[in-house]
Structure formats: C-alpha cells, structure tokens
C-alpha positions as CSV (number, residue, x, y, z in Angstrom):
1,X,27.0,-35.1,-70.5
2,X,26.0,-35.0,-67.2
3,X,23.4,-32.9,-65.8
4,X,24.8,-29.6,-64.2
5,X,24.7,-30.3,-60.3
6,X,22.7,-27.5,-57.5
7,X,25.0,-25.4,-55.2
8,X,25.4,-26.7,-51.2
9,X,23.1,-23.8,-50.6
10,X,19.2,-23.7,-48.9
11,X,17.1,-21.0,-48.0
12,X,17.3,-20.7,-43.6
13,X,14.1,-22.3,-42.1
14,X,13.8,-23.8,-38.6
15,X,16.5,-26.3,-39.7
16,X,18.6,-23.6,-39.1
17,X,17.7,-22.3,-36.0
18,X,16.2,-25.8,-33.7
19,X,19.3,-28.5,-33.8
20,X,19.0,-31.5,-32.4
21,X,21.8,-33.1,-30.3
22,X,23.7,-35.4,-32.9
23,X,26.7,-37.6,-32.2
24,X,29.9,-35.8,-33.8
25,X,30.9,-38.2,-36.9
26,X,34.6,-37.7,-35.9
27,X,33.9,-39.1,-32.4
28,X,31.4,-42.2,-33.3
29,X,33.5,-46.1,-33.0
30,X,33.4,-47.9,-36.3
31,X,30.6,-50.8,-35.5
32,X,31.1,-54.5,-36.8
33,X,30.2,-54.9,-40.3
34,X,26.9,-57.0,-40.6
35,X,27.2,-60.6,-42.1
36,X,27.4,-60.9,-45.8
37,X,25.0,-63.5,-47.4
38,X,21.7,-62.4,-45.6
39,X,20.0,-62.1,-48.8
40,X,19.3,-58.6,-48.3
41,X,19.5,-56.6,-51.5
42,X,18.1,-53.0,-52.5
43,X,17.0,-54.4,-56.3
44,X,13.7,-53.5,-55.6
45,X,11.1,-50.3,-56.5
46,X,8.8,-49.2,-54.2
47,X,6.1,-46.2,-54.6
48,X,3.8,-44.7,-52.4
49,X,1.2,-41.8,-52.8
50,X,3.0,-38.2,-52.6
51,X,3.6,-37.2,-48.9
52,X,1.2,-35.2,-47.1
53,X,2.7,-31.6,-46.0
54,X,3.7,-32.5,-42.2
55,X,2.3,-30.3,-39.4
56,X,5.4,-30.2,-37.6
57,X,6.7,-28.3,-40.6
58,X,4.4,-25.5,-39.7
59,X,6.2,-22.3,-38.5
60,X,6.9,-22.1,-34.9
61,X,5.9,-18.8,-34.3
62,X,3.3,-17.9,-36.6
63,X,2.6,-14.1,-35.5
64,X,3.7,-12.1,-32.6
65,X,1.3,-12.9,-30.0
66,X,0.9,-9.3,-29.0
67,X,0.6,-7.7,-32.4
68,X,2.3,-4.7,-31.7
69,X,3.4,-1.9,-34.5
70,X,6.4,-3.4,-35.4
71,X,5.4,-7.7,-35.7
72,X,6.6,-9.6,-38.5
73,X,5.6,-13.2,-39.8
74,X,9.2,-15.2,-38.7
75,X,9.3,-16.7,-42.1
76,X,12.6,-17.5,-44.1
77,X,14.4,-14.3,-44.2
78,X,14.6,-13.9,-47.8
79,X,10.2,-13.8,-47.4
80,X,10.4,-11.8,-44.6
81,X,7.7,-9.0,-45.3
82,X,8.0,-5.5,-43.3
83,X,10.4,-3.8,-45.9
84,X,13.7,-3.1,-45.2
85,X,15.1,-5.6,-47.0
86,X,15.1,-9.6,-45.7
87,X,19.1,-10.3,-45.0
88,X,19.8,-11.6,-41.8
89,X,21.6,-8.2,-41.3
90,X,18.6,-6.3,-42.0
91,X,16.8,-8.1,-40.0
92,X,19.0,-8.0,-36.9
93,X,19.4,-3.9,-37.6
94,X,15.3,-4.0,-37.6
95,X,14.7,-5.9,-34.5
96,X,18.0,-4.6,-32.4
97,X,15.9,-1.1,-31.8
98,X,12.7,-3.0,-31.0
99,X,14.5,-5.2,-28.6
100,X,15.9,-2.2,-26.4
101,X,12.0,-0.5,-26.5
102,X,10.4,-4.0,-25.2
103,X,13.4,-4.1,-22.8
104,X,12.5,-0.3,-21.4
105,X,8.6,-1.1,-21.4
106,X,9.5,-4.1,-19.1
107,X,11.9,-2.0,-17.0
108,X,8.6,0.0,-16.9
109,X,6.2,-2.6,-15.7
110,X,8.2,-4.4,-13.2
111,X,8.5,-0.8,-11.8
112,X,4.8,-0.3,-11.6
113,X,4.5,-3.9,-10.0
114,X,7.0,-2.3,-7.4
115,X,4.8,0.4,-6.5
116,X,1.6,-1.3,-6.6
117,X,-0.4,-0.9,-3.4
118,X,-3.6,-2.9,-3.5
119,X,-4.6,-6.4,-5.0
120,X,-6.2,-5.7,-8.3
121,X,-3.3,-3.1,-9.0
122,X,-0.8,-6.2,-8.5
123,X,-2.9,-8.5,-10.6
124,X,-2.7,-5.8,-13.6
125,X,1.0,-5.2,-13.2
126,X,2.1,-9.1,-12.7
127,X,-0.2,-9.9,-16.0
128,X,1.9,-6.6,-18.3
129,X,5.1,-7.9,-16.8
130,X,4.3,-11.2,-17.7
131,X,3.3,-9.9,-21.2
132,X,6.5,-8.0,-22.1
133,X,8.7,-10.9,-20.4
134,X,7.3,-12.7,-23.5
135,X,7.5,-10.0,-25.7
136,X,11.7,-9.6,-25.1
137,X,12.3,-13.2,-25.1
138,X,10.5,-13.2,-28.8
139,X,12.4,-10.2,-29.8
140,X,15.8,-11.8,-28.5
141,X,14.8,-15.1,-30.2
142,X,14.3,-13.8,-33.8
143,X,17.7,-11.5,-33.2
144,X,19.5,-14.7,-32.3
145,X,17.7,-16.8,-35.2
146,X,19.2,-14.5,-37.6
147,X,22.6,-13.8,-36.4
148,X,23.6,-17.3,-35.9
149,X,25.0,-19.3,-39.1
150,X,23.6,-20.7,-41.3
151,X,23.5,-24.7,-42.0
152,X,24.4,-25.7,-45.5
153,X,22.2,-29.0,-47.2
154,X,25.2,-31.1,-47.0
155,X,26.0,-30.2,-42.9
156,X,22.3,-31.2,-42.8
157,X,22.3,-34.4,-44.7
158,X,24.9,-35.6,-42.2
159,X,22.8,-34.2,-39.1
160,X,19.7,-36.8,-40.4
161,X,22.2,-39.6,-40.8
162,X,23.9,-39.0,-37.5
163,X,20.1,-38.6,-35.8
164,X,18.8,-41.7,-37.4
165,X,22.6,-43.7,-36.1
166,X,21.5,-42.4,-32.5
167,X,18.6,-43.9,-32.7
168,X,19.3,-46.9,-34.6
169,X,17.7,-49.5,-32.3
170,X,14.5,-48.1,-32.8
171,X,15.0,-48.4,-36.7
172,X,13.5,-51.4,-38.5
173,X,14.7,-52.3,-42.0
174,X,12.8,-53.2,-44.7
175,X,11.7,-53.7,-48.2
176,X,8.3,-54.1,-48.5
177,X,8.6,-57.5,-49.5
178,X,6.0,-59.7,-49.6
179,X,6.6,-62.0,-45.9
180,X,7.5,-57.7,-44.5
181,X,4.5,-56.6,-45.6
182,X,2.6,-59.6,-43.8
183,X,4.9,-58.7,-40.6
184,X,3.9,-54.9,-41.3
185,X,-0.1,-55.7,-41.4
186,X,-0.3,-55.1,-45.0
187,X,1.2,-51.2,-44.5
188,X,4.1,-50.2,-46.7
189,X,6.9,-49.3,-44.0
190,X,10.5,-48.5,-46.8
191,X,9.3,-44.8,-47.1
192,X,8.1,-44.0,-44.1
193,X,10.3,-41.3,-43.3
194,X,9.0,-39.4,-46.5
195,X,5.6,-40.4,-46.4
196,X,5.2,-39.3,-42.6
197,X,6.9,-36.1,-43.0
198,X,9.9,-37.3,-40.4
199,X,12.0,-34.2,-39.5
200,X,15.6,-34.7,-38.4
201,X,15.0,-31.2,-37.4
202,X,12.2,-31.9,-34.8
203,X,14.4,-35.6,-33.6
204,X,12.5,-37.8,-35.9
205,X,13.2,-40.6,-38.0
206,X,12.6,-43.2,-40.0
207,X,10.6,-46.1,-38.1
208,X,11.9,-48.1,-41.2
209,X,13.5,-48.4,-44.4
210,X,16.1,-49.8,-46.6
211,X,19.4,-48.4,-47.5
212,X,18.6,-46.0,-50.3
213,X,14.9,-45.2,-48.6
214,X,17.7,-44.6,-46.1
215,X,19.6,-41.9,-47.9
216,X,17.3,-40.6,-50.2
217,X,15.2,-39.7,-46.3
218,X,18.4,-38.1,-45.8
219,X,18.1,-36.0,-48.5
220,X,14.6,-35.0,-48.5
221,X,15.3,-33.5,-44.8
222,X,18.4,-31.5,-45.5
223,X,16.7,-30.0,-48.4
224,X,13.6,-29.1,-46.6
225,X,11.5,-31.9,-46.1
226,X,8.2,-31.2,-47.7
227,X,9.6,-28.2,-49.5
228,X,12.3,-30.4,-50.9
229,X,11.7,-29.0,-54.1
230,X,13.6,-31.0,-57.1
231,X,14.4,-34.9,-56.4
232,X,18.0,-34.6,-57.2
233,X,18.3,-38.5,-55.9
234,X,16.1,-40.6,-57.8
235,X,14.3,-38.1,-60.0
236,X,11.6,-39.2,-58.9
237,X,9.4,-36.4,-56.8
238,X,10.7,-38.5,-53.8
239,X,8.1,-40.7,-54.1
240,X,10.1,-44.1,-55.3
241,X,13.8,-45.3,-56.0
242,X,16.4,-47.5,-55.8
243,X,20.1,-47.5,-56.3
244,X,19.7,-48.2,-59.8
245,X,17.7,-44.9,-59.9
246,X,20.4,-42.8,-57.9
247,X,23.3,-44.1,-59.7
248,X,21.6,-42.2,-63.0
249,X,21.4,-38.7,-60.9
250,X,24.3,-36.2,-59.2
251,X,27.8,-37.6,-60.7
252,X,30.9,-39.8,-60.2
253,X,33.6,-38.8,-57.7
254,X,36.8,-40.7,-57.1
255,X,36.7,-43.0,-54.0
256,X,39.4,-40.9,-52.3
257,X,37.7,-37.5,-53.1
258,X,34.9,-38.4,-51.1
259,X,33.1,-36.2,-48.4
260,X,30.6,-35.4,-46.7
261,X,26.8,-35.8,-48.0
262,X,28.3,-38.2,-51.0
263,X,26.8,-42.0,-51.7
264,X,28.9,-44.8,-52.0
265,X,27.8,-47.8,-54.0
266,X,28.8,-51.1,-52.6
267,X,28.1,-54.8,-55.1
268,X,25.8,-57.6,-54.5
269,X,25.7,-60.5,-56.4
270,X,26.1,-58.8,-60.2
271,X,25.1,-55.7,-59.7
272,X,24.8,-52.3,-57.3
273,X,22.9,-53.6,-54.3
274,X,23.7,-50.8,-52.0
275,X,24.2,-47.5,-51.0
276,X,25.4,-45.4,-47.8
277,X,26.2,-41.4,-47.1
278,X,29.4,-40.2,-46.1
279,X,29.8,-38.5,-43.3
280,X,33.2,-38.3,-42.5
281,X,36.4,-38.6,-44.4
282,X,36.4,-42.5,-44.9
283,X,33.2,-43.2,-42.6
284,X,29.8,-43.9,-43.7
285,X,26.4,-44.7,-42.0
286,X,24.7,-47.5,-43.8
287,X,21.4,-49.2,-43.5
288,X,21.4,-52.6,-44.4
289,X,20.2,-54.5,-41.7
290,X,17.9,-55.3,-39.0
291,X,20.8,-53.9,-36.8
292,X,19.6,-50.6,-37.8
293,X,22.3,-47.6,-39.2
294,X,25.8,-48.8,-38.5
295,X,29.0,-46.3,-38.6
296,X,31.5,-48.4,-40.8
297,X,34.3,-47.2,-42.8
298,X,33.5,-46.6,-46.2
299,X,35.5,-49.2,-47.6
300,X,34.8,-51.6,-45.1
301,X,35.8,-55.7,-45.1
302,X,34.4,-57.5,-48.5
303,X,32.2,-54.7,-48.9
304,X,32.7,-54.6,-52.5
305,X,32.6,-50.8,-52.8
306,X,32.2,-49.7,-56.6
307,X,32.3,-45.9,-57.0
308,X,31.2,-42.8,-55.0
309,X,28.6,-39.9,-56.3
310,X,28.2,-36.1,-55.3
311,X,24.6,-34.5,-55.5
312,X,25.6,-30.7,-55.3
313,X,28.6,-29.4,-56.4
C-alpha cells in the first residue's frame, strides 16, 4: 500500500509575492527531440553534503525601517505576530487603517515642505516626506502581498521548470561522471541547484544537472527551497537520487491522466533511464542533454515512455 500522498498546499512566503517572468507552457513550440544513442543515462547516485540555508532566502523586509507602534515582522502569514489573528484577511483589515494614517501623515509633511521658508526648514521637511513616502509604499506593499493569491506547490513546480527552459542555454548537463568531473575541476556540478540554494523565485537556476537532479530541483523550490521540509521525491533529505529512487515515492497515474507537476518515466536500454515534469496537458520539459531543458511532448518520438507519477494528491 502506497504511502498516503501531501495536499497541493504550502504556507505563502516570498514565492508568493516576487514572480519571475516565465514563458506560459501553453504558448512554448515543441523543440526537436535530442538524438537517441548518446549514451546518456540517469542510472547513477550522486550525494553531496546537506545544503547550506541560502541568503537569498532571507526575508526581504526584515522590520519596518521606521519602527513605529504598529510594525510587524513580514513573515508567512500564518507566523505573523501582532495578534489579531494571521489570515491574509486579518492582515489586510490590520494594515488597511495603518495605510490611510501613513497616507494623512504624508499629506501632512508634503504640506509643511509647502510652507517652509528658510533652508534648514526645507531640509527637515524633504527628509520626513521622504520618510513617510517609504513608510506608505511599505504599508501598500504588505496590503498587496496579502490580498493577492496564493501560488499552490504544483503552479510553482511548473514556474522552476518554465524558468530553467528560459534559460536553457546557460544550463549544462551532467552526471558527475568520472571524464565531467575532470571537465568540472574536480567539483560535483548534478546538484547544484540544491546545494547552492538556486531560487526559481529570485531567477536562478541550475548551472547544471541531470534529468532527475533536474526535477527533484524542481521540487525542492516549489516546496520552499531550504524549508522544503519532507523529500517526497527521492526520500532522501534532497541530498541524492535517481529515477530508481523516485519511482519508489508519490504514486502511479495513467498516462492520459497526467498534469501538471507529475514525472513521466521514459526507458533506456532495460530499464527506467529518465524522467521529466509535466507542465502542460501532453508537454513536458526534460533535461537530458547538453542542449539544456527542451519542451517536447510527453510522449515524444521513440521516447519509450513507461508510466507517469503524482507527488501530492
């Protein structure tokens, strides 16, 4: 009996709030499916030392900069501390009221810039409008932050995939192999995305990896990066894997049931030698080559596709 599978549900963070500009997987040409016989196969495990906490993960705005009465920590809403409750509702109900008294305050400075008479008066009344200019804009940004909606794992699963396609020429592939690691100086490159703390969230990416580093990267980002929490792909504190490894987690779909955020299992030789994420009806992106992430449809030319798995229900 399987293992019962998570929801399609994550608590809001900056993922939520800070998109990146993604091609839409509707809109993005099928690309020629690379040449079979290349000898490139994903029967291989490779482990690294457990990821460092990236800076860029960091909170943008740690405190408000002007420590007034009413400042809050922007942390996930569910965290947020201040009372009241930590909805995105009661959060927007909190901050509406502050909004309209930093909006008078600066109604109030801008007048007394307006009726300033000698230098040092200016100076004084230029530096508070300045102040409460940034104190409205950080009132309107938390008020926007919570009242726009949220993205689910699987809507950010396909955002890394779709930032990693844009960018696929500057996407190496590897497997750590012994003539790759000579070419890498040594210096494991398949989990880099982990192991660097790559954000789809902030436009990063993998410099390099194989196809289930690939997805597994994929993953680790729309779950939270370095507050992942569970491996639900490899089991394996996203820290190693394989396909062999993520054909033991989530469970079995049928080929024409799947969507978005799914792996599909392709054959190589005698056995499953690679994997790709859906994100589309019928179109994957798969890394499997130096050509970097292609868009190809999922059951693409001699592809040899085997069977499809879902990681949240």
């Amino acid at each position: 009996m399987e293992a019962e599978l998570p929801d399609d549900v994550v608590g809001p963070d900056e993922d939520d709030y800070d998109l990146v500009e993604v091609p839409d997987p509707a809109e993005i040409a099928d690309d020629e499916p690379p040449e079979r016989g290349e000898g490139e196969s994903d029967e291989v495990v490779a482990e690294m030392e457990p990821q460092p906490v990236a800076v860029a993960d960091q909170p943008i705005d740690v405190l408000d900069p002007f420590m007034d009465p009413g400042a809050v920590r922007i942390v996930p809403a569910i965290d947020e501390p201040g009372g009241g409750g930590g909805s995105d509702e009661a959060i927007v109900r909190r901050w509406l009221p502050r909004l309209r008294i930093r909006e008078q305050l600066l109604a109030a400075a801008r007048a007394e810039l307006a009726a300033a008479t000698s230098e040092e008066a200016r100076r004084r009344a230029k530096a508070k409008v300045a102040q409460r200019e940034a104190q409205v804009a950080y009132a309107r940004r938390i008020i926007e932050r919570h009242q726009r909606p949220q993205t689910t794992v699987v809507e950010r699963v396909v955002r890394a995939a779709l930032l990693a396609y844009k960018h696929r020429d500057n996407i190496g592939y590897t497997m750590d192999r012994p003539f790759e690691l000579q070419q890498q100086g040594g210096v494991p490159m398949r989990w880099d995305g982990i192991k660097n703390g790559r954000r789809a969230k902030n436009g990063q990416y993998p410099h390099m990896a194989d196809c289930s580093s690939f997805v597994t990267w994929c993953w680790w980002d729309a779950l939270g990066g370095p507050s992942a929490g569970a491996d639900i792909i490899n089991g394996a504190n996203w820290t190693q894997g394989w396909t062999g490894s993520q054909i033991e987690h989530g469970r079995k779909v049928a080929i024409s049931e799947a969507r978005a955020g799914d792996l599909a299992f392709y054959q190589r030789g005698n056995s499953i030698g690679h994997v790709t994420v859906v994100v589309a009806p019928g179109k994957v992106i798969s890394h499997g080559s130096q050509e970097g992430p292609l868009s190809l449809p999922i059951d693409w030319h001699n592809s040899q596709l085997q069977f499809v798995r879902r990681y949240l229900n």
